[in-house]
C-alpha positions in Angstrom: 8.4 3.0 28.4 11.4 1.1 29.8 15.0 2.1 30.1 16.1 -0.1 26.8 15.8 1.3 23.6 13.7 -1.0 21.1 15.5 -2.9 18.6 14.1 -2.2 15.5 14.7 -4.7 12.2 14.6 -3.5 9.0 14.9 -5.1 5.7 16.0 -3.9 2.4 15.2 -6.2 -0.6 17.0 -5.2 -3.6 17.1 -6.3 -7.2 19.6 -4.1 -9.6 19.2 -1.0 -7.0 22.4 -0.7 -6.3 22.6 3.2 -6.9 20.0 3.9 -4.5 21.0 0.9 -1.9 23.2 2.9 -0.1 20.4 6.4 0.3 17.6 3.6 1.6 20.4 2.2 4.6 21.5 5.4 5.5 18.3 6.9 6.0 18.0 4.1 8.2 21.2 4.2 10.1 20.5 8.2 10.9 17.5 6.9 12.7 18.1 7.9 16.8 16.7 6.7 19.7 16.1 3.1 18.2 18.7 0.0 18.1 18.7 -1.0 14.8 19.1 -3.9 12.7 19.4 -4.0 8.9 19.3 -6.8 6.6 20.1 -6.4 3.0 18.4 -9.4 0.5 19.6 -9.4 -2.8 17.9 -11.0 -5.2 20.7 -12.0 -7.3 21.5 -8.7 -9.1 23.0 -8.5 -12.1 24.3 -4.8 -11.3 26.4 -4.0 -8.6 23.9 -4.4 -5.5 25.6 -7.1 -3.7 29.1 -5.6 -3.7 27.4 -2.2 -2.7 26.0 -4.1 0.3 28.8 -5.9 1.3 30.6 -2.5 1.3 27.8 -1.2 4.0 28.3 -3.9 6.0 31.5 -3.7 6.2 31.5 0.0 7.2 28.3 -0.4 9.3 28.1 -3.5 11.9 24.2 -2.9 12.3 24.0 -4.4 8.6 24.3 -7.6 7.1 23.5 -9.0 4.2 21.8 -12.2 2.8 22.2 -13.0 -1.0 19.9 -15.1 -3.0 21.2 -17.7 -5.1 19.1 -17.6 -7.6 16.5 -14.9 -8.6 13.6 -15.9 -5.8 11.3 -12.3 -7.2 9.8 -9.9 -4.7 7.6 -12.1 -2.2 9.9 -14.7 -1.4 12.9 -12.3 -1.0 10.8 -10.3 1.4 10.0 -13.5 3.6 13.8 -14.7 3.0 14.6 -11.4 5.0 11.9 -11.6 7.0 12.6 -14.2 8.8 15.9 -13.4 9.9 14.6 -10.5 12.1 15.3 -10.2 15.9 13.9 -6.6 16.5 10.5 -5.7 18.6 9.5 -4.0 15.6 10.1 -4.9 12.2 10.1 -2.6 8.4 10.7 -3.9 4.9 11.7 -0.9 3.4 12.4 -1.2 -1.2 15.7 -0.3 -1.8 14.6 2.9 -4.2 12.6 4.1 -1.0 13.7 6.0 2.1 12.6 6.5 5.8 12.0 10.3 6.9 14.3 11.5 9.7 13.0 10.1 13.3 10.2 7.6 11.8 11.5 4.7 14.0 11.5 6.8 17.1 8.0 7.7 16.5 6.6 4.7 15.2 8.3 2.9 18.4 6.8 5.5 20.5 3.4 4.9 19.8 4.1 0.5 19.9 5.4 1.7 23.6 2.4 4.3 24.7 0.2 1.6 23.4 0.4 -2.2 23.9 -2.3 -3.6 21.9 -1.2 -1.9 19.3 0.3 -4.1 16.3 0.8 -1.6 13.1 1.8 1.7 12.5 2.0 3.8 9.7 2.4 7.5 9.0 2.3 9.7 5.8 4.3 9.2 2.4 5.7 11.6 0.3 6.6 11.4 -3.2 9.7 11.8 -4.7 11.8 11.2 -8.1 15.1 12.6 -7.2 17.2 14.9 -4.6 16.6 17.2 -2.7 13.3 15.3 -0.9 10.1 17.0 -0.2 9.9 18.7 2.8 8.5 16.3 6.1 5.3 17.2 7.5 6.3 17.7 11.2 4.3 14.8 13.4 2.8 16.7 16.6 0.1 13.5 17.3 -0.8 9.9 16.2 -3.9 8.2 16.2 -5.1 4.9 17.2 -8.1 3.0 16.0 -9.4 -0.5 17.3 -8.4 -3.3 14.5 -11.9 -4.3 13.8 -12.8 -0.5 13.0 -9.8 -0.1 10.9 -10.4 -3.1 8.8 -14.3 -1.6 8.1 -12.6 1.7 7.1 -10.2 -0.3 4.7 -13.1 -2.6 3.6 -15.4 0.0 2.6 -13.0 2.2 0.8 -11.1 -1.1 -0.9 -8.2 0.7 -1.2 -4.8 -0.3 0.5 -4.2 2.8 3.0 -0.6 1.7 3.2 2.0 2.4 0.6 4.4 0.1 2.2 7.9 2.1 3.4 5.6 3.9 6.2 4.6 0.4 7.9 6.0 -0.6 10.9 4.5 -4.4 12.5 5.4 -6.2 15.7 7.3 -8.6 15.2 4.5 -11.3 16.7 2.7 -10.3 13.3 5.7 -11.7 10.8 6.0 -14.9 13.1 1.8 -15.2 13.5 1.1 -15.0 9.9 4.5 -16.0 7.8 5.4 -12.8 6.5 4.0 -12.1 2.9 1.5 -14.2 1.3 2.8 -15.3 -1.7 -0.9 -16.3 -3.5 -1.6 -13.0 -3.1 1.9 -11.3 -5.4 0.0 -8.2 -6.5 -1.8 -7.0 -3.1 0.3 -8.8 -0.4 1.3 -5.8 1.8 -2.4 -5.1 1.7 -3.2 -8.5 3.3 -0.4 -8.2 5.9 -2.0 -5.3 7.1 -5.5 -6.2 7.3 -4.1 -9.7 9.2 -2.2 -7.3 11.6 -5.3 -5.2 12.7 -7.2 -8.2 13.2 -5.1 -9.3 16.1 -4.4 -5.8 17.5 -5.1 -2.2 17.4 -3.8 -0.1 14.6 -1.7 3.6 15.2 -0.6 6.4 12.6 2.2 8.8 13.3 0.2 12.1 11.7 2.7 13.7 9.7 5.5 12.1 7.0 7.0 8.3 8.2 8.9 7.5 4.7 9.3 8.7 1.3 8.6 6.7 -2.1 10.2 7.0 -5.0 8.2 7.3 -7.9 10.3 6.0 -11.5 7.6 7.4 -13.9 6.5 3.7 -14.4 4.0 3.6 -11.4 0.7 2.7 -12.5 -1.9 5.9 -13.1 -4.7 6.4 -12.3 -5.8 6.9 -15.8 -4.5 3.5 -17.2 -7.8 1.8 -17.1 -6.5 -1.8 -18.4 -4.2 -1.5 -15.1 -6.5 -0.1 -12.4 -9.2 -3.0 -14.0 -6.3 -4.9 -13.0 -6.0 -3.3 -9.8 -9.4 -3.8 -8.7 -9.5 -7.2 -9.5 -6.7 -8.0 -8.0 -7.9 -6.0 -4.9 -11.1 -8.2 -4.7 -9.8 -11.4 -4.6 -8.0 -10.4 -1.4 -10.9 -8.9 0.4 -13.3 -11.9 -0.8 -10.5 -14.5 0.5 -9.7 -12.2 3.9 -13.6 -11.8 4.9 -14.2 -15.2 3.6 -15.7 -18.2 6.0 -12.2 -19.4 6.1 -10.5 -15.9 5.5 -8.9 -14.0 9.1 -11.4 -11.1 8.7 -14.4 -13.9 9.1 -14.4 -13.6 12.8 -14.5 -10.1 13.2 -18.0 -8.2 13.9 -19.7 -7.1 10.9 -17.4 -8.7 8.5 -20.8 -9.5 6.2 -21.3 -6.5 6.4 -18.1 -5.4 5.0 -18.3 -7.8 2.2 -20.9 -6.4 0.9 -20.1 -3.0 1.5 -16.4 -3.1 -0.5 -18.1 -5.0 -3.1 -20.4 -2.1 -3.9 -17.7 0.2 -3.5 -15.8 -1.5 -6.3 -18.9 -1.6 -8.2 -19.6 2.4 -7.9 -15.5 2.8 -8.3 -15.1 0.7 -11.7 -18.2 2.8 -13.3 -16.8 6.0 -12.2 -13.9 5.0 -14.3 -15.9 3.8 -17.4 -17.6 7.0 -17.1 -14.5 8.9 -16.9 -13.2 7.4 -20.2 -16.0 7.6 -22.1 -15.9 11.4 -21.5 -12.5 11.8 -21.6 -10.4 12.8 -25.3 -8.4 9.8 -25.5 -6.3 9.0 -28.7 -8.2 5.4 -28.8 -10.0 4.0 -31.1 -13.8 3.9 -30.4 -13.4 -0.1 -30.5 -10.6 -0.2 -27.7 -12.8 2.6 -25.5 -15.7 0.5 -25.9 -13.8 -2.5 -24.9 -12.1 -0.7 -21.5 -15.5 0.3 -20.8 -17.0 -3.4 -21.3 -14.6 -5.0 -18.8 -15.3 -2.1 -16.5 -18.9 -2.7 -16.5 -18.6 -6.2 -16.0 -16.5 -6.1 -13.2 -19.2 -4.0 -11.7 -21.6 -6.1 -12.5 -19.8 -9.2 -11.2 -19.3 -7.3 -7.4 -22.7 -5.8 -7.5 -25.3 -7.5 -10.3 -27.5 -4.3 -10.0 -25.3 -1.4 -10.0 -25.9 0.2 -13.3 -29.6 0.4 -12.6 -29.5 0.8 -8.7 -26.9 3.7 -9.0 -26.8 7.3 -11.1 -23.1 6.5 -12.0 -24.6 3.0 -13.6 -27.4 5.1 -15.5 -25.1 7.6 -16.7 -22.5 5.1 -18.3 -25.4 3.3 -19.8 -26.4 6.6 -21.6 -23.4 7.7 -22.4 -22.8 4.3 -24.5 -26.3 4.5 -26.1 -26.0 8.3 -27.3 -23.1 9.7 -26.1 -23.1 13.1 -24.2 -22.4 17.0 -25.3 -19.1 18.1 -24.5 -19.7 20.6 -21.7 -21.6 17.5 -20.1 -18.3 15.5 -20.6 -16.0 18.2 -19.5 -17.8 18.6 -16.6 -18.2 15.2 -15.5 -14.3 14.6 -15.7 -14.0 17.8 -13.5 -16.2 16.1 -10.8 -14.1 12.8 -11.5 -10.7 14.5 -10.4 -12.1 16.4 -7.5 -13.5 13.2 -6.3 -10.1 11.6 -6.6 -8.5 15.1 -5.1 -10.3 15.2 -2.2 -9.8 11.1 -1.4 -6.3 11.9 -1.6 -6.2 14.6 0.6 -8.3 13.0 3.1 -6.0 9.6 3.4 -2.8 11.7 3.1 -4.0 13.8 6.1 -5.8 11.6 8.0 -4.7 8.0 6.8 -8.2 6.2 6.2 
């Protein structure tokens, strides 16, 4: 590592969070061993964000700010900020969100240790309101090539990133343009996989950032939204491992196709499954209809999932007869320790 200390970029969209504006910048200005630049976008507030960030910069000459004149909405503000940035290493950190005591140091520590490297992320923790949860303490990282990452990423589906724990070289933002706004529901997602497919991939083990959750977050039991979710989820990885997609070149990437296409197919009918066993106050109709877009989305990734697999058999029997309800409460108990244990695996190990 050289005698300089990395310059490190981070920017702060904002839209009406102007109460927790000035938590987000100071958990970035507490960051040591890092120079640091902080931009602040606001995306023409109507609360008091703008004078609360003119106020920081005033006070703090690592922060500026950049307002919007109209209302751009969340990908264009990012890019707006984004391509301001001077730093080695650049963060776009939500305004509600906040970075865990020494995360820059770290994350700029591994960048360092490791050249090819281009992304680095670290554990999340969940929070709704003071005091924070307590950090785990980072005592390694890991490193994985980009092409392996990418297959870990495709075959699970899911984006391994919740966004405030990311770190990218700043070669990624001017390689790729920042945030792909065709893509406004899993851009982050995209930006990751295009980062690990022109370098190597690291994670800080232990907690990076902390993410606030409002009680609006989508859950995992909102079928119409994780339907959603996986569509929306699809249409990225189809477009990224595409002919013409930046995952097409990489070794195997048929492979992964098909793989995250049978993983959504096995994942949408474990949810079908889950609400047909599960006690909600619906209507029969509107269950039957959750379940009928969930099948079909299977069916669309994978035409013969619900004969080829026993999740696919079991939905189609619970629709023709039903099931007895130690049978159902049974199979949800084997739905949540599925879940459980994916959770725990990512939060521990990242993938």
């Amino acid at each position: 590592m050289g005698t300089e200390r990395p310059l490190v970029s981070v920017v702060i969209p904002c839209y009406n969070y102007g109460h927790y504006l000035p938590e987000a910048v100071h958990s970035v200005l507490a960051q040591p061993g890092v120079e640091l630049e902080v931009i602040v976008v606001d995306d023409c507030s109507t609360d008091d964000s703008a004078t609360v960030a003119e106020r920081l910069a005033g006070q703090h000459p690592q922060v500026r700010l950049i307002r919007n004149p109209v209302n751009k909405r969340h990908i264009a503000t990012y890019n707006t900020g984004l391509a301001e940035v001077t730093g080695d290493y650049v963060v776009l950190l939500s305004a509600d969100d906040q970075l865990a005591p020494g995360a820059l140091g770290r994350a700029a520590a591994v960048f360092e240790a490791h050249p090819r490297v281009s992304l680095v992320y670290g554990q999340v923790l969940t929070f709704a309101d003071a005091p924070l949860p307590q950090p785990r303490h980072a005592r390694s990282w890991s490193t994985w090539r980009g092409s392996d990452w990418v297959g870990r990423s495709c075959r699970t589906t899911g984006n391994l990133i919740t966004n405030p724990e990311a770190i990218v070289r700043r070669e990624v933002i001017e390689r790729f343009g920042g945030y792909d706004a065709r893509f406004p529901h899993t851009a982050d997602m995209l930006l990751w996989l295009q980062a690990a497919t022109v370098g190597d991939v690291g994670r800080v083990n232990g907690t990076q950032a902390y993410y606030r959750d409002h009680g609006a977050n989508m859950h995992s039991t909102d079928y119409a939204g994780v339907l959603t979710d996986m569509r929306e989820r699809s249409v990225l990885l189809e477009h990224f491992l595409g002919t013409e997609g930046p995952g097409s070149a990489l070794p195997g990437a048929a492979g992964m196709r098909d793989a995250s296409r049978r993983t959504f197919a096995r994942e949408a009918l474990r949810y079908a499954l889950n609400e047909l066993d599960s006690p909600a106050p619906l209507e029969p109709e509107q269950v039957e209809a959750l379940v009928a877009g969930l099948v079909e989305f299977a069916r669309e990734q994978w035409p013969e999932a619900t004969a080829a697999t026993r999740v696919g058999r079991a939905v189609a029997a619970r629709r023709r007869t039903g099931a007895p309800a130690w049978h159902s409460s049974a199979s949800r108990r084997l739905f949540e320790a599925r879940w459980a244990l994916r959770w725990q695996r990512r939060h521990r190990w990242g993938t």
